[in-house]
C-alpha positions in Angstrom: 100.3 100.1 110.5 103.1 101.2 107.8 103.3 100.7 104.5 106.1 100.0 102.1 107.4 101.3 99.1 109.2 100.6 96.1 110.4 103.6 94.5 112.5 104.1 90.9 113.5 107.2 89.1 114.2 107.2 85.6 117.7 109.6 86.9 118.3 107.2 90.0 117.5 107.9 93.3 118.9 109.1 96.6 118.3 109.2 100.0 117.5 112.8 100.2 115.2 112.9 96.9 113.2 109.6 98.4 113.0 111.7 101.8 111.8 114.8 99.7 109.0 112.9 97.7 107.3 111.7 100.4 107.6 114.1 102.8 104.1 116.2 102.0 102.3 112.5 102.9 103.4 112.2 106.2 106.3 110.5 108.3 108.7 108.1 106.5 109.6 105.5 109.1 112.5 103.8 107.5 114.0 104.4 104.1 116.8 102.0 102.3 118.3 102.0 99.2 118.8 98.6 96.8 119.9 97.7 93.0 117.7 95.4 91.7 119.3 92.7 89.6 118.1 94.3 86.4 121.1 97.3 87.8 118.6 99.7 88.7 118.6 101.8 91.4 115.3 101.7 94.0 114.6 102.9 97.2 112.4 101.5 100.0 110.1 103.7 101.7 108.2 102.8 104.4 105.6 105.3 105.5 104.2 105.4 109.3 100.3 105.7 107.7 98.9 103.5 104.8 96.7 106.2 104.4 99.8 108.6 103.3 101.5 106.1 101.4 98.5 105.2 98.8 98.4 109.3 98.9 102.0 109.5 97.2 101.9 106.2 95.5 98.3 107.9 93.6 100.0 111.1 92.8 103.6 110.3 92.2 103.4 107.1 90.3 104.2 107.9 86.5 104.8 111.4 87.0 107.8 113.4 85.9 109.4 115.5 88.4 112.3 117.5 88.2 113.2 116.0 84.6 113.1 112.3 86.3 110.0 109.6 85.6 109.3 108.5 89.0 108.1 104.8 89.7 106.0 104.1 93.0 104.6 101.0 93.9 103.7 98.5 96.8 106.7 97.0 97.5 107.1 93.1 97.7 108.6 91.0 99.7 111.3 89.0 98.5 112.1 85.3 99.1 
């Protein structure tokens, strides 16, 4: 089973960046992008194995890439 993602940059975030972060840990299964009330920008990424996902949210979370502090964590469901 999948897991999802919640996913900030410090630069805001795209589709393509989002799809370029994860891809090394395996197939992204669905990916959407949201503003949280606060006005910043996240995306959503839902990755095919759990496995793969605590892979990118281990080695991406805090890191700077590209001159952008990247935020990953589980994401929760709202509501």
């Amino acid at each position: 089973m999948g897991k999802k993602l919640a996913v900030s940059s410090s630069n805001g975030i795209d589709e393509e960046f989002a799809r370029e972060l994860f891809a090394p840990y395996g197939e992204v299964i669905s990916l959407s992008l949201a503003t949280t009330d606060g006005g910043r920008e996240i995306a959503i990424v839902e990755m095919e194995s759990s496995e793969g996902a605590e892979q990118a949210m281990a080695d991406l979370d805090g890191n700077n890439i590209n001159g952008s502090f990247i935020q990953v964590t589980e994401a929760k469901r709202v509501g």
